[in-house]
N, C-alpha and C positions, 0 to 999 in steps of 0.2 A: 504493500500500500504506500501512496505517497505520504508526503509529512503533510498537505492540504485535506485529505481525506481522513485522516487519524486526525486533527485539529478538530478538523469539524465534525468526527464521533466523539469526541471526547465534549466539544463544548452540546451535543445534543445529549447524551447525558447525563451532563452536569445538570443543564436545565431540566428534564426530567425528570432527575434527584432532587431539583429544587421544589419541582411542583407536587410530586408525592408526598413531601413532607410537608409544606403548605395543606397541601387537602387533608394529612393526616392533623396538622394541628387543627383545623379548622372542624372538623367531623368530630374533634375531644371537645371542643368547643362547643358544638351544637349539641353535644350527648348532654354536655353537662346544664347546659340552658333549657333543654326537656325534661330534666330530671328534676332542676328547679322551680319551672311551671309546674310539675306533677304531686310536686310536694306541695306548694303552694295552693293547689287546688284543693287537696285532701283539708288543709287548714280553713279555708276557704267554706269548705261542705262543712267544717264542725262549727262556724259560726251562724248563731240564729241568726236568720234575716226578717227584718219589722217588714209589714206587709202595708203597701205603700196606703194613706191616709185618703180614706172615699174621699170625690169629687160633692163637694156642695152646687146643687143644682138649683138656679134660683132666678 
């Protein structure tokens, strides 16, 4: 192989080791933001909710 073709596997990659680990950070990211809404809804369900005050008609 020339050194232009070996350059340019190496910088392709590089960039796709880049973006792997981008998408893998990003995917622990969004696990963890689901997990947090999920909790937060259970919290959520154990508070009474007031039932909203009849409309006066008049």
């Amino acid at each position: 192989m020339t050194d232009e073709v070996t350059a340019f596997l190496i910088f392709i990659l590089a960039c796709s080791a880049f973006l792997i680990g981008l998408m893998a950070h990003y995917a622990r990211r969004i696990n963890r933001l689901r997990a947090m809404v999920d909790g937060f809804s259970r919290v959520h369900d154990l508070v009474p909710q007031r039932a909203p005050a009849p409309r006066k008609r008049g």
